[in-house]
C-alpha positions in Angstrom: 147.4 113.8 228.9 145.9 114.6 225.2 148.5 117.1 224.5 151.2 114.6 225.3 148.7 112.3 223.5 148.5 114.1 220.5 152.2 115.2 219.8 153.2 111.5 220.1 150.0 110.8 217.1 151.7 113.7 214.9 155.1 112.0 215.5 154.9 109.1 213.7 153.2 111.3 210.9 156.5 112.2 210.3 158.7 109.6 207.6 161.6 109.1 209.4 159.9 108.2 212.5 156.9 105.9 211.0 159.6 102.4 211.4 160.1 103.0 214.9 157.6 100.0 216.6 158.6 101.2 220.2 157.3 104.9 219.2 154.0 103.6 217.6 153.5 101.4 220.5 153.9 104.0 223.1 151.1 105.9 221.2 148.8 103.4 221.0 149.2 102.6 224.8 149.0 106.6 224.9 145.6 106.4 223.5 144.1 103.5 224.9 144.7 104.5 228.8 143.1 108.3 227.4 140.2 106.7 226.1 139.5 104.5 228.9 140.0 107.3 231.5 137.3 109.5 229.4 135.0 106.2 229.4 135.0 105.8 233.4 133.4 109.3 234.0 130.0 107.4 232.6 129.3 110.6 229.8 126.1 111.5 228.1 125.2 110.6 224.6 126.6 114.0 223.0 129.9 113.2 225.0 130.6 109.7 224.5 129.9 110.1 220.8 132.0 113.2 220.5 134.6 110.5 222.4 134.1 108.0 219.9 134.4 110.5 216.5 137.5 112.0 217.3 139.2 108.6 217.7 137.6 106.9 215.0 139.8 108.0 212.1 142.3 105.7 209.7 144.3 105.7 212.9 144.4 101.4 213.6 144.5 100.7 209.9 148.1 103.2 209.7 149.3 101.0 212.8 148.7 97.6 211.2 152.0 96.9 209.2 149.8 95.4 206.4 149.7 98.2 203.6 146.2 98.9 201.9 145.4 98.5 198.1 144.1 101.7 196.7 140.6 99.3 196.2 141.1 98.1 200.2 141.1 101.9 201.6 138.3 103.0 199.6 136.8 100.2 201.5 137.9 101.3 204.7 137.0 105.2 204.3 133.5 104.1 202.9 133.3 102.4 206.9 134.6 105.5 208.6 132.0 107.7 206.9 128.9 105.3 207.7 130.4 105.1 211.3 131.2 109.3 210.5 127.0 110.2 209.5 125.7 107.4 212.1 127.5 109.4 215.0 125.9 112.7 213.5 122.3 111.5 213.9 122.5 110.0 217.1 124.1 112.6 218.4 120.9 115.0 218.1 118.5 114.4 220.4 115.7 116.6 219.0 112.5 115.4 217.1 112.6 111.6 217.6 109.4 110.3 217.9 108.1 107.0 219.9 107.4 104.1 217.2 106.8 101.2 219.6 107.4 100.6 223.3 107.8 96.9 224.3 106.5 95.4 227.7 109.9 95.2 228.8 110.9 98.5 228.2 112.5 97.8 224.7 111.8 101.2 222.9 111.9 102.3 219.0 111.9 105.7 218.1 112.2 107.5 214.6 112.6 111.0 212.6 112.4 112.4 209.2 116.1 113.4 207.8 116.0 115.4 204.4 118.8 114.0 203.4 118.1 110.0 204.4 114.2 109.7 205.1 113.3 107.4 207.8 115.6 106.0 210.3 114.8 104.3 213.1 116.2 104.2 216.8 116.3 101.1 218.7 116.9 101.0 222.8 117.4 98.3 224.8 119.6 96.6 227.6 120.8 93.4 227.1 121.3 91.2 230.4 124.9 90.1 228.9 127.9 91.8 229.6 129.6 93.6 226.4 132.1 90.9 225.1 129.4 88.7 225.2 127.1 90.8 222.8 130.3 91.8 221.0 131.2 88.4 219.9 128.0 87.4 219.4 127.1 90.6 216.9 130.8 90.8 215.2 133.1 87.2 215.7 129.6 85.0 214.7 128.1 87.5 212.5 127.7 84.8 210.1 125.9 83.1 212.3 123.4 85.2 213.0 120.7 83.3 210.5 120.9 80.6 212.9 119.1 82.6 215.3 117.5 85.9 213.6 114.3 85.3 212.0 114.7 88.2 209.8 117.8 86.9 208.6 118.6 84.4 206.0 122.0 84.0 205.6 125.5 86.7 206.9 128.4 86.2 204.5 131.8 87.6 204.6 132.7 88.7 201.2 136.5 90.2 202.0 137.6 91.0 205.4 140.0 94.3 204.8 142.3 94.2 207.8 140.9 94.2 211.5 137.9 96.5 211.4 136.7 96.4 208.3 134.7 93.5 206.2 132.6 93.4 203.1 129.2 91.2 203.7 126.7 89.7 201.6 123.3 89.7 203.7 120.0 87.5 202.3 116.8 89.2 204.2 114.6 85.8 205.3 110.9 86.5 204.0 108.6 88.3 206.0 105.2 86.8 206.9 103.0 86.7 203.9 105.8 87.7 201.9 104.8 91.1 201.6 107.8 93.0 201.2 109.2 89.8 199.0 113.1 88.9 198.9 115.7 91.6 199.2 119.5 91.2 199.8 122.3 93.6 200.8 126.0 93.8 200.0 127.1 96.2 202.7 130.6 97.3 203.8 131.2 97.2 207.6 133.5 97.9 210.1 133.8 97.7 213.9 135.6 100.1 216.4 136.5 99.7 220.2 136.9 103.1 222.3 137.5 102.4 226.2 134.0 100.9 227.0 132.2 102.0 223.8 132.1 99.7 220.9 130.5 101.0 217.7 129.4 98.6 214.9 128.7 100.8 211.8 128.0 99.8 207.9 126.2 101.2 204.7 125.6 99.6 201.0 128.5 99.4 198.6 129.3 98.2 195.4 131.5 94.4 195.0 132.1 93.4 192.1 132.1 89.8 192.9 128.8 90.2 193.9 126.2 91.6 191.6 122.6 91.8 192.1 121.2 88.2 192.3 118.4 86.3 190.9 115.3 86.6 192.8 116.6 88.8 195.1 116.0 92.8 194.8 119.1 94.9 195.7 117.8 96.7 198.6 120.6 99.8 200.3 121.3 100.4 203.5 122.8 103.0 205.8 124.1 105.0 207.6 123.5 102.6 210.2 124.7 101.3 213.4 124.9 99.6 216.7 126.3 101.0 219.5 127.1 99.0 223.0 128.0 100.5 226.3 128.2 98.8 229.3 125.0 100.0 231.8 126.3 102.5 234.4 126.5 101.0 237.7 125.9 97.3 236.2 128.5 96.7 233.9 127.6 93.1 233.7 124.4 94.6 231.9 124.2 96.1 228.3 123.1 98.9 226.7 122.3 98.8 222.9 121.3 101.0 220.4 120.2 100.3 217.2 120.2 103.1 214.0 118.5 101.3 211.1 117.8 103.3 207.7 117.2 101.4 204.9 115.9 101.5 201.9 113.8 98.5 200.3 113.4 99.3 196.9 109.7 98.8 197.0 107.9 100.5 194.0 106.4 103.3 194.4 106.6 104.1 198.3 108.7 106.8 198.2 111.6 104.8 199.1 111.5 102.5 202.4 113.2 104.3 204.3 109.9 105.2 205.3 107.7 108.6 205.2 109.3 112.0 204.6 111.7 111.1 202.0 114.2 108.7 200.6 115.5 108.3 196.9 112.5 106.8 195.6 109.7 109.7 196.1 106.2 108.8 195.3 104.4 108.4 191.5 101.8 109.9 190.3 100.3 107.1 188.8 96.1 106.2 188.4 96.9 102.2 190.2 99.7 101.5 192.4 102.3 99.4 190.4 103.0 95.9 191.5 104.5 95.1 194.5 103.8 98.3 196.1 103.4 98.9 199.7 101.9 101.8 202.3 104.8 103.5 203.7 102.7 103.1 207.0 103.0 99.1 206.0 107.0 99.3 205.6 107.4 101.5 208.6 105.5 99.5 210.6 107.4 96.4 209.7 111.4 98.2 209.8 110.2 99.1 213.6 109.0 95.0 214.2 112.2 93.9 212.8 114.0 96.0 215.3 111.8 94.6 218.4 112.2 91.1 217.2 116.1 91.5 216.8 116.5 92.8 220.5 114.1 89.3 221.9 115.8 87.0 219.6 119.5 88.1 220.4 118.3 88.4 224.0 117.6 84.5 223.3 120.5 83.8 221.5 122.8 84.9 224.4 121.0 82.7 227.3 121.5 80.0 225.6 123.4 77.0 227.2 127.3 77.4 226.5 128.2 73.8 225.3 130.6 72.1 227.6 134.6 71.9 226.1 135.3 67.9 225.0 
């Protein structure tokens, strides 16, 4: 089936054949029964991620019969290589270390990258099957200060055809204010690969959006969520959280957290103001994820109001 597969993909590569809708639609069938046929053999995290990459190219933007500004696909390729560099972490399973273990089994875990710092690793199953967590995460993402403590306010900037939107994200204050008020303008973008759905983003630049008064520009990313339905419960959901981030705070060597970062440390005879432990900012990146897993949890058991 992926030869077949992939012949009909380099067909409509070719000019003459890109206007034929019946050819394009057979390959996108094509590729949707292959992908759901790989997702039913329940993989491992190197295979279903392996799954995920080779499928998650520009291929649904070329099928949309909208064409891309040169501004829109820079956009769109910024998305791919968030979703491209989250995929490459997750996929090694060496040197993660244990952060925090919840009562209920909801886990964080984190390593060192020379090239990122921190990240951080969140696992957890949701009790929700995965449309339910979907929606929730991607159709009421602006929503999601309603019910996320940590959040202040989710706003689409742009949306740049179906996968791909440009947000503005206002971090609520943390207790005591120590880290003080950060916001995010982040591209984003969403891809659905038989029973895999992948949620990816990372900082960018728009220009209808600079940096804000009392707010510090924080960055984020590569990060991502990644939802799988649990294997032999598939009204159950697994989650998994990769956060890297960066807070801007002065003088902690970035807050992506210990081992690296673009901040590094200064050598300076008093810590400048505003600056935190990296122990401190580790300590609250791996709370945020904890909270985010018992708020969503209570977001999604909430009573579905009755239709009028």
């Amino acid at each position: 089936m992926l030869p077949a597969t992939s012949k009909l993909c380099a067909a409509i590569s070719y000019r003459h054949l890109r206007n034929m809708t019946g050819l394009r639609r057979q390959a996108a069938v094509a590729i949707s029964q292959e992908l759901s046929r790989l997702a039913s053999r329940s993989p491992g995290p190197s295979t279903w991620i392996h799954q995920v990459r080779r499928r998650s190219s520009l291929l649904s933007s070329r099928l949309e019969e909208k064409p891309f500004s040169e501004m829109e696909m820079s956009y769109i390729k910024q998305g791919e290589e968030a979703l491209q560099k989250s995929l490459r972490i997750l996929e090694d399973q060496d040197d993660w270390k244990t952060e925090t273990v919840a009562g209920n089994g909801d886990k964080v875990l984190s390593k060192v990258l020379p090239d990122v710092g921190k990240v951080f690793r969140l696992e957890v199953v949701v009790d929700q099957p995965l449309d339910t967590v979907y929606g929730e995460l991607v159709d009421n993402m602006e929503q999601m200060g309603d019910w996320n403590p940590s959040v202040k306010e989710v706003r689409i900037l742009e949306k740049i055809g179906k996968d791909t939107v440009i947000t503005h994200e206002k971090a609520a204050p943390t207790p005591g204010n120590i880290v003080g008020p950060r916001d995010f303008v982040s591209v984003r973008c969403s891809r659905r690969r038989g029973s895999t759905c992948v949620l990816a983003g990372m900082s960018t630049t728009y220009g209808a959006m600079p940096e804000q008064e009392g707010f510090i520009r924080a960055e984020n990313g590569p990060t991502c969520m990644v939802l799988r339905p649990l294997p032999g419960s598939p009204s159950r959901t697994r989650l998994t959280w990769l956060l890297s981030i960066d807070l801007k705070v002065p003088g902690a060597g970035a807050a992506r957290g210990c081992g690296g970062g673009r901040g590094g440390s200064q050598a300076v005879s008093a810590p400048p103001q505003g600056w935190l432990p990296k122990t401190i900012i580790n300590q609250v990146l791996s709370q945020t994820q904890v909270d985010f897993a018992k708020h969503l949890r209570q977001r999604l058991a909430r009573p579905v109001p009755a239709a009028c």
